[in-house]
C-alpha positions in Angstrom: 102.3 74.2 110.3 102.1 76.4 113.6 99.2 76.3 115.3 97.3 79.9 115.7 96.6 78.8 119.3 93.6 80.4 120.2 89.7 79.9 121.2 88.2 82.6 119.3 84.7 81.4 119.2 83.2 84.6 121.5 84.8 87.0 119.6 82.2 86.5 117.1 80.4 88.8 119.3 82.7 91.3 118.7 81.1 94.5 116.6 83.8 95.4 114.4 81.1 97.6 112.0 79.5 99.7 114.6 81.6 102.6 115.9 79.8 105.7 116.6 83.0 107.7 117.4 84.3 107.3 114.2 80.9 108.8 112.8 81.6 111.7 114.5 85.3 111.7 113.6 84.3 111.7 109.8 81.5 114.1 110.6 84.2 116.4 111.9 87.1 115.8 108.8 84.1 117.2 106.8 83.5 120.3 108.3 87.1 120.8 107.7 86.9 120.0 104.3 83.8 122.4 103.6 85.1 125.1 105.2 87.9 124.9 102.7 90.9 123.9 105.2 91.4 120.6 103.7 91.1 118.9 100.6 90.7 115.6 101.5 91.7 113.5 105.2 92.4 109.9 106.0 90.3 108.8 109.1 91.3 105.8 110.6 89.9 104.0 113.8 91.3 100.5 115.8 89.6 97.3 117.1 91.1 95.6 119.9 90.3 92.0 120.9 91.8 90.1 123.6 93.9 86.9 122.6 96.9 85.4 122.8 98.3 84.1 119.1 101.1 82.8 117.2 102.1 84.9 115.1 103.6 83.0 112.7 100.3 81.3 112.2 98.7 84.3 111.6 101.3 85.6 108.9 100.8 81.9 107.7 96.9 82.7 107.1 97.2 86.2 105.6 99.8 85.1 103.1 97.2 82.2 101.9 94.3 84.5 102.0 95.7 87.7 100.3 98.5 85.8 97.6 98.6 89.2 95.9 99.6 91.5 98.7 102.6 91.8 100.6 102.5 90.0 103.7 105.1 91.4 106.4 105.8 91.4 110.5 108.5 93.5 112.5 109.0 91.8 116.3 109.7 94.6 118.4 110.3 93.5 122.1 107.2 91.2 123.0 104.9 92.9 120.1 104.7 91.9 116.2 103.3 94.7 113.6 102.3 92.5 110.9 99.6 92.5 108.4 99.0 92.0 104.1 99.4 95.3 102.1 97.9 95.6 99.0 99.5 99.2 98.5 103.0 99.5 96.6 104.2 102.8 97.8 107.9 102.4 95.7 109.6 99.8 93.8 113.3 101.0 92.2 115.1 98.2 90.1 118.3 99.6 88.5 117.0 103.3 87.2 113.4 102.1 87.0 111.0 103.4 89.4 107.3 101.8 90.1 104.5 102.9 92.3 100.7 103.2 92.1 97.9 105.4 93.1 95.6 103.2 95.4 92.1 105.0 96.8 88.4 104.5 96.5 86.9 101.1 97.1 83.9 99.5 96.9 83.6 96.1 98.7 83.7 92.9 96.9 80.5 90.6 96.3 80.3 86.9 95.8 78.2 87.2 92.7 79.7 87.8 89.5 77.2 89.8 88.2 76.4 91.9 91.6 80.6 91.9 92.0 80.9 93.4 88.0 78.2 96.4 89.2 80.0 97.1 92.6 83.5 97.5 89.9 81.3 99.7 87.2 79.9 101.9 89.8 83.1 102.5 91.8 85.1 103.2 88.0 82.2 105.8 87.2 81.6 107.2 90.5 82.7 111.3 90.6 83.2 110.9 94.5 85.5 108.2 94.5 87.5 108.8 91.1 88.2 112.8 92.9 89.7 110.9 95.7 91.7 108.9 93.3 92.6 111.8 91.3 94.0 113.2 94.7 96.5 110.7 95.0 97.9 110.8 91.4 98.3 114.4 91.3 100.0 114.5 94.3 102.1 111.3 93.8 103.2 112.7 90.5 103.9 116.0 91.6 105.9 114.7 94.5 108.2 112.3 91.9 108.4 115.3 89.4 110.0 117.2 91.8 112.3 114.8 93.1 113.6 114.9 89.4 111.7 111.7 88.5 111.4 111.4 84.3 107.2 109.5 84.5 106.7 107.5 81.8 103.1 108.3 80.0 100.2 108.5 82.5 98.7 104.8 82.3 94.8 104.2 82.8 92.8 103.8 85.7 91.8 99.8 86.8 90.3 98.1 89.5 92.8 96.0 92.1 90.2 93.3 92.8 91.2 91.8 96.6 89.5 89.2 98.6 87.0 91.3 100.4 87.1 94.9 98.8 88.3 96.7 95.3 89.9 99.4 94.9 90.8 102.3 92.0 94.3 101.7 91.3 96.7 103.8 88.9 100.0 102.8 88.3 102.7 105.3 88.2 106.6 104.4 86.8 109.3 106.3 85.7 112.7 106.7 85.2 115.6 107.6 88.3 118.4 110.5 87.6 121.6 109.0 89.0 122.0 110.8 92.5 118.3 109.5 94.0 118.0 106.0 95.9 115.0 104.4 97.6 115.0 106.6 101.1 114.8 109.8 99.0 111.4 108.7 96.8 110.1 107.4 100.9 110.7 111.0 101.7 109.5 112.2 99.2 106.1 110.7 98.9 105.5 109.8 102.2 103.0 110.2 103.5 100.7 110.2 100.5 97.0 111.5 100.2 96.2 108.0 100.5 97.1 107.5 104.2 97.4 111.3 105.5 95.6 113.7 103.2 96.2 117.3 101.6 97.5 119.7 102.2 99.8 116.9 103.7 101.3 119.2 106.9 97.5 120.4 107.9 95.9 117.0 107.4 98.7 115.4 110.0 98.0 118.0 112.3 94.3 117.8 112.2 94.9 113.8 112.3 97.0 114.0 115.6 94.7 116.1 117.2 91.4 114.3 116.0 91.7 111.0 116.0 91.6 108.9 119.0 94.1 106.5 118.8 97.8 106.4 118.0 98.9 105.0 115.2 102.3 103.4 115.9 103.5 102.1 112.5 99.9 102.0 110.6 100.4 103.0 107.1 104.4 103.5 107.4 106.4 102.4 104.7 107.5 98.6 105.7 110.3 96.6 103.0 113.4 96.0 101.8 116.7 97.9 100.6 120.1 97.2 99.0 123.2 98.7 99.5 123.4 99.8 95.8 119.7 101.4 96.6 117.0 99.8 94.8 114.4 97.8 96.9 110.6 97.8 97.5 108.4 99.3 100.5 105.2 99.0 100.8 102.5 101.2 102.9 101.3 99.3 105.7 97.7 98.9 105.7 95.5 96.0 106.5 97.7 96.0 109.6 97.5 94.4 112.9 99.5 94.9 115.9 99.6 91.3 118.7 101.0 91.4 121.9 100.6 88.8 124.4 97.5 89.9 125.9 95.7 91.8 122.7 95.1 92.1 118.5 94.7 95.7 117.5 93.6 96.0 113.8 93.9 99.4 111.9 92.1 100.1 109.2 90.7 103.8 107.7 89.5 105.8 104.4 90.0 109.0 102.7 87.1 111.6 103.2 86.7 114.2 100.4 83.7 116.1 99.7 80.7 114.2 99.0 81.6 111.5 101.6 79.3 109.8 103.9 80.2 109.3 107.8 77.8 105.6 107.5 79.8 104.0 104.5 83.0 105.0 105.6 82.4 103.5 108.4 81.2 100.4 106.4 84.7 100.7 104.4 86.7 100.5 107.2 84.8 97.2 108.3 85.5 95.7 105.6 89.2 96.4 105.6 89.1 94.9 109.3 87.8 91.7 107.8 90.9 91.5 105.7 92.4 90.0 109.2 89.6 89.4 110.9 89.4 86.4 107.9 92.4 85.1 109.0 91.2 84.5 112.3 87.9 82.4 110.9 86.2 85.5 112.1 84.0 86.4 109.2 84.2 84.3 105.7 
């Protein structure tokens, strides 16, 4: 087993839940929205701590922590992009196409009872299932025009994860012969999940907001064959470790009705996704 070689102890001390830029940075996507220039926007925000770590180790940890996400890393020089994404954004086997909708959380909680509540409120909460309903309309639109035959819409769950839950809608259909993998990344990506709508404003308003870059957070990271099936996934709950520095990325979709405090609460608990790993928080 590699060793994660690192003393970590002071980064306890580290505030990953206190950020007031981002406050104003969600502040700011909701003027936009109320003014009627965008629908909905996907704020995101980094945490950098200093360290020097295996990486292997640390893919090591995420894959026993998060067994039901995709765990990934893509050296590149002396840096790794790595992380555990919970978020299918295309499957094709043969002419079969799968993919999901994946936006509004609530986090998790160690009591059953208190954990069941948290899931009932975020299923019948109006601002969270809009943000949802985004995604699926736009998803579906996207695949309908690419000439994708959907199979029946299918209901609305919960995707229950170590530290958070999240609405989740899954989305399949049938390929026409001339379309492979790249054309349905094209086609959907970004989605309203990771960029916002309309898509072209909400980049632009995104690259001139927020105040970091963000490199390969939330691209499409997986797999193809030559005959063109293969699976990507979006690349969230991401991380990226040189050998100096961790930067974790983590954000959430502001629609109308959202509020800058537990957004910002949201993304802190998306951090602990890999701040767990490090035997930073529980």
């Amino acid at each position: 087993t590699p060793e994660l070689d690192q003393d970590l102890g002071w980064v306890k001390e580290v505030d990953h839940q206190n950020d007031p830029n981002y406050l104003e940075l969600v502040s700011s996507a909701l003027t936009e929205i109320d003014a009627g220039n965008m629908t909905k926007v996907v704020t995101a925000r980094s945490l950098s701590l200093p360290a020097n770590l295996n990486s292997a180790a640390l893919l090591q940890r995420l894959r026993l922590r998060h067994p039901s996400c995709a765990t990934f890393a893509i050296a590149h020089g002396n840096q790794v992009f790595l992380g555990a994404s919970p978020e299918t954004l295309v499957n094709v086997r043969g002419d079969r196409l799968e993919t999901a909708a994946l936006a509004g959380s609530r986090p998790r909680h160690e009591h059953p009872g208190a954990d069941a509540r948290l899931r009932a409120e975020l299923l019948a909460n109006p601002k969270e299932r809009n943000e949802h309903q985004i995604v699926i309309d736009d998803i579906t639109n996207s695949l309908t025009a690419a000439g994708v035959h959907l199979d029946a819409p299918a209901p609305t769950g919960v995707m229950k994860l170590r530290r958070i839950q999240h609405l989740h809608t899954p989305i399949s259909g049938n390929l026409p012969g001339n379309i492979d993998i790249l054309d349905l990344i094209k086609a959907l990506h970004p989605t309203p999940a990771v960029a916002g709508l309309p898509r072209q404003r909400a980049q632009d308003w995104i690259d001139e907001n927020e105040l970091m870059d963000r490199g390969w957070y939330a691209a499409p990271v997986g797999w193809m064959t030559p005959e063109g099936g293969g699976e990507f996934r979006v690349a969230l709950r991401s991380a990226l470790l040189t050998d100096e520095s961790l930067t974790l990325f983590a954000g959430g979709g502001i629609v109308d009705g959202a509020e800058p405090d537990r957004e910002l609460a949201e993304t802190a608990t998306k951090f602990e996704a890999l701040l767990g790993a490090l035997d930073l928080t529980p």
